[in-house]
N, C-alpha and C positions, 0 to 999 in steps of 0.2 A: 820712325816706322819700325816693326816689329813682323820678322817674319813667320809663317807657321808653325812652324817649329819652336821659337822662341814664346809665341803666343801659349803654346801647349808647355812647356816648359814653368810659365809665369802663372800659368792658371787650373793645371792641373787636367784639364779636359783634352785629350788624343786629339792628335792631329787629324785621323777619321772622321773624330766627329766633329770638327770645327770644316772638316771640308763638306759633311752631310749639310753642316748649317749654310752652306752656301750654297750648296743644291736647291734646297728646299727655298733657301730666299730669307732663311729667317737671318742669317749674318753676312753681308758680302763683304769680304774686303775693300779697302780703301784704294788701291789700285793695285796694278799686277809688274811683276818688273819684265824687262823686255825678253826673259826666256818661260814667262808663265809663273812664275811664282809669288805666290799670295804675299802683301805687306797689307800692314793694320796699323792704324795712327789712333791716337789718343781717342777718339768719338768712339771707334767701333771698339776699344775696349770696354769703354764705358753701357755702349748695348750691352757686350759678352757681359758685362757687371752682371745688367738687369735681367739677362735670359739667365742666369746662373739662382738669381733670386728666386726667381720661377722656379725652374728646376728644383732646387729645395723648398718650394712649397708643393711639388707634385703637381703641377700643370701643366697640360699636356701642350705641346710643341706646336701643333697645330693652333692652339689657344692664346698661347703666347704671342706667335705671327700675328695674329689680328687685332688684340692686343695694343701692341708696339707699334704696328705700321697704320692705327686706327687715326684719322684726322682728327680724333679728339685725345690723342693719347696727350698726356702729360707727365713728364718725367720728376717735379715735385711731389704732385701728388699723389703718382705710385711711390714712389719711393716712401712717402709716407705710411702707405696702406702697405708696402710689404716690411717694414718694420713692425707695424701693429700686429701682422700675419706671422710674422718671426718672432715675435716676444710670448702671442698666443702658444706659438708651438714649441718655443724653449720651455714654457711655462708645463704645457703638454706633460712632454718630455722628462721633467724634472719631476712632477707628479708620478710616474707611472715609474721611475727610478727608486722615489719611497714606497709606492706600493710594492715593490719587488721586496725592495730592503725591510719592509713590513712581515710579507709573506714569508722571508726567509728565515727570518726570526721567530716564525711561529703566530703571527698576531692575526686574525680572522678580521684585516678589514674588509666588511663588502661593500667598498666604494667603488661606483660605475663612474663619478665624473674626471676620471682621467681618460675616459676614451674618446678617439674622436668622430665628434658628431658633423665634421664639416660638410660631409656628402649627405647629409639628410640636410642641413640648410641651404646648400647647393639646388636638391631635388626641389625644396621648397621655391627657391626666388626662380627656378627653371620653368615649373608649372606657372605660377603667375606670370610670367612672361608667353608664355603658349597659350594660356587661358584668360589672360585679361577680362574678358565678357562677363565668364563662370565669376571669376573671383568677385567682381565687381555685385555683382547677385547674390552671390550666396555673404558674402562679409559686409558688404555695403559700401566699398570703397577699398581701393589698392593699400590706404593709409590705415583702415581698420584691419586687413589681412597682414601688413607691415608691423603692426603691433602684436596680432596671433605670432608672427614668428618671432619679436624680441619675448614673451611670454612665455615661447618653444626654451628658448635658451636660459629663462630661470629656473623653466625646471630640468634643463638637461642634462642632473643626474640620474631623475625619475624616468627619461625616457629610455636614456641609453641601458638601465636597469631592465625597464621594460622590452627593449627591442631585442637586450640580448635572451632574458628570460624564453620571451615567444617566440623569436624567429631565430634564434643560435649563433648572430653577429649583426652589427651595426650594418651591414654591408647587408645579409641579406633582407635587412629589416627597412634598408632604405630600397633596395630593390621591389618588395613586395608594395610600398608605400608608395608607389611611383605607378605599378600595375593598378591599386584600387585606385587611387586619384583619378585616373584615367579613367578607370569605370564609372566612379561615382560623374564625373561629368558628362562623361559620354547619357547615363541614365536620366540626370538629373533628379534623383530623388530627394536628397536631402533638402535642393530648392523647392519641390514642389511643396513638401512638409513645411520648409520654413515658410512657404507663401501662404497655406491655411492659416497657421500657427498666428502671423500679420495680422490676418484680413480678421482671426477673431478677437485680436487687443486694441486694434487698429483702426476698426470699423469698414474695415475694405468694400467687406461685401454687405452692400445694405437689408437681404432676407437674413443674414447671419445672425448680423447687428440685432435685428431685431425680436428674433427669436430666442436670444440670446439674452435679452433684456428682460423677456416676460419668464422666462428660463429663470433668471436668477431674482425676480423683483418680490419674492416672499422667501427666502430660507427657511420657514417655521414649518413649511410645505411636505406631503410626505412624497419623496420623489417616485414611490411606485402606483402616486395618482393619475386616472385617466387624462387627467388635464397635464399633468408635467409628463405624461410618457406622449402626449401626444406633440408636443413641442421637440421632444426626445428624437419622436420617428422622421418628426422635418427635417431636425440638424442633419440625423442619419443619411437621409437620404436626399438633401443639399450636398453632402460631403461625398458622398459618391455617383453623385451625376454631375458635380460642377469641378471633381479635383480628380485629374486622370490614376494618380497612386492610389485610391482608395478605389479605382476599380475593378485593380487587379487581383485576378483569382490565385493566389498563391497561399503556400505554408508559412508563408510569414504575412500576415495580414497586419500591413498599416494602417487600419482604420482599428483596430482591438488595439494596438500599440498607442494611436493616440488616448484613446479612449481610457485606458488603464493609466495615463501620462498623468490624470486629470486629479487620479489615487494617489500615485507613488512615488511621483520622482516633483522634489520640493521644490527647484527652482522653478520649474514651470507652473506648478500649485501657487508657489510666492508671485509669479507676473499677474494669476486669472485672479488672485486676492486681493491684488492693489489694482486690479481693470473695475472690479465686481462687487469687490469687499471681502471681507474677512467669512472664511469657509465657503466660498462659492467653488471653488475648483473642487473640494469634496462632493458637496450637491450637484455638479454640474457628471464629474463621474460616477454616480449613483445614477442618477437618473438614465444616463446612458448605458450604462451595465445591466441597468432592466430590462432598459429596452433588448438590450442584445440580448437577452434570456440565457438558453442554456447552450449557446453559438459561442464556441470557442477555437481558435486556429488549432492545428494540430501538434504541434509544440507546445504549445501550453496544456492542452491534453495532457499530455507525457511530462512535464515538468510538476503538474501538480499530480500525476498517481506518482512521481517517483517522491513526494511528501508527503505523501496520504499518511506512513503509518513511519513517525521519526524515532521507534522505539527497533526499528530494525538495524540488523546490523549493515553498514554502504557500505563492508567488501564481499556481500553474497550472494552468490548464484542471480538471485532473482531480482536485487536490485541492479547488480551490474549489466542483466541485460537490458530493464529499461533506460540505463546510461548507454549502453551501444543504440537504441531505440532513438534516442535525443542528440547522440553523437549524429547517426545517420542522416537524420533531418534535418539536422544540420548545416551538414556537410551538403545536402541537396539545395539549399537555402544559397549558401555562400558559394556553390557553384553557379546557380542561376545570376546570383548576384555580379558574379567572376568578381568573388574579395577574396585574395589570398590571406590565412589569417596564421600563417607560421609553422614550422614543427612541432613546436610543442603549446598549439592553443590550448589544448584540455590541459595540461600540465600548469597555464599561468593562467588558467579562467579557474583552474581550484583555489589557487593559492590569493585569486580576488573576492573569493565568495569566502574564502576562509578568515583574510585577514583587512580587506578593503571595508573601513568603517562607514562609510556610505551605502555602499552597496549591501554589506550586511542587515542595517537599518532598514531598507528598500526591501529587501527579498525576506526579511521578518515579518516588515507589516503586511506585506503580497500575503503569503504563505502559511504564517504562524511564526513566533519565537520557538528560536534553533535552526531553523529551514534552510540556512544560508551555512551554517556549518555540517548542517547532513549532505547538503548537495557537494559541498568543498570535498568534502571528504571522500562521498562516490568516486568527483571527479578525478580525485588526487590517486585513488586505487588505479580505477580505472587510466588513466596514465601510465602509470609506474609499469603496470599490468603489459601496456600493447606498446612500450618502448624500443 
């Protein structure tokens, strides 16, 4: 047996707070001698061990308690996983000692994968625990969402690059990611989209299906014919009496977003190619862009005069105020939304349109070639500008 004092002596931790531990319940002594004072026998150092492991992994106390005194706890197979937890964080640690020893010698590495990303994995496996339902909908299975996050952690140089870029630390980038989660399922928009998106590869909805057949069963066709615009106006107006997000009257309209999808962004083009055949997702948004005629959301107003004329200079007068124009509607968008999108969004949404080769690609064929570095560029003034 080992008294308090000796306990705090052999293990570094004050006698305070090994007596806090026995307040709270997280540590009690083995028994008491007959004037009150605390003895510890072999078992309860071996807890002290494990709460101490804790402790240098940053877990908070409260977490620990439940934890340890859990009917399922097992003390191999922690002991396992905080080894694994320990070697990550030596590994950490040892990383971010040569990046210093890098900087200090003058060398420009900008490597983000020594920071740590545990509390955005954390945030992750927390929401799928609260949201089982959503997750189960929107990924298709807890095993398919299990996989998005080992996918999170090959890229989690890229992200932690990203999170510090937009939102100015890991910390408040998992904060913010935590508020949109929460929005996004409280809305459910992203499922409602993904459920259209089904129901047209999928055959879900059988007026879709079929409309959708006669839609695409001649590609030789000129889609701004009576016969294809009028297949046009049924999908139109199936899609906003039968899908509640396409009914909404807002500055960011979801039904011009899919509809444009159909143009510009490939992966979705490559799913309606292998449903349809080869260049159906181009005819299918032609047809539908006629139909829209000269109806377009009000953002995209303002994103195509701020490309009308690429021969201007993006830090002047007059372009900068259609970027405050596109900034504002924005910002009106993503409050309705309630998506927090970081300090410096327009700061790392220029340097995606500047240097993200996808998305350059996208907003070339949108807009014209160059489009995508005149806009960077706005946005990059415009940033620098209102910092």
């Amino acid at each position: 047996m080992k008294t308090v004092k000796q306990v705090s002596d052999l293990t570094g931790i004050s006698v305070r707070m090994l007596h806090y531990y026995d307040e709270i319940g997280l540590l009690k002594p083995s028994e008491h001698t007959d004037v009150g004072y605390r003895l510890y026998d072999d078992e309860a150092l071996m807890i002290l061990q494990q709460i101490l492991f804790y402790k240098e992994l940053d877990i908070p106390l409260k977490e620990v308690k439940e934890m340890m005194y859990s009917p399922h706890y097992n003390i191999m197979q922690t002991l396992n996983n905080q080894k694994k937890l320990l070697i990550l964080k030596c590994n950490r640690l040892n990383d971010l000692v040569e990046l210093i020893n890098k900087t200090l010698k003058g060398e420009n590495d900008m490597s983000f994968k020594e920071f740590d990303m545990s509390e955005y994995y954390i945030a992750l496996e927390e929401f799928k625990k609260e949201h089982e339902d959503y997750i189960i909908k929107a990924y298709g299975s807890t095993e398919k969402y299990n996989e998005f996050i080992e996918k999170c952690k090959a890229k989690e140089s890229e992200i932690a690059k990203m999170a510090i870029d937009q939102y100015g630390s890991i910390e408040k980038y998992v904060k913010a990611m935590k508020k949109n989660l929460q929005a996004t399922c409280a809305s459910n928009r992203e499922e409602q989209i993904d459920e259209f998106k089904k129901d047209c590869l999928e055959d879900r909805h059988p007026k879709l299906k079929e409309l959708y057949k006669n839609l695409v069963s001649d590609l030789s066709k000129d889609p701004s014919s009576s016969e294809i615009q009028q297949i046009a106006k049924e999908i139109t107006t199936i899609a906003k009496t039968d899908y509640e997000i396409f009914k909404m009257n807002a500055e960011y309209d979801y039904w011009y977003v899919i509809v444009q999808s159909f143009l510009v962004f490939p992966d979705w083009m490559n799913k309606v190619d292998q449903k349809y055949g080869v260049g159906a997702a181009k005819f299918i948004g032609e047809a539908l862009t006629i139909y829209l005629g000269d109806y377009k959301p009000k953002l995209e107003i303002l994103m195509q005069k701020l490309v009308s004329d690429l021969n201007k200079d993006p830090s002047s007068n007059e372009i900068q105020e259609m970027v405050k124009e596109i900034v504002d509607a924005t910002q009106k968008i993503n409050d309705a939304l309630e998506i927090d999108d970081g300090e410096n969004y327009w700061g790392y949404t220029a340097q995606q349109y500047l240097s993200e080769s996808i998305r350059k690609r996208v907003i070339d064929k949108k807009y014209g070639n160059g489009s995508s570095k005149f806009i960077g560029e706005a946005l990059k003034f415009y940033s620098e500008s209102n910092q």
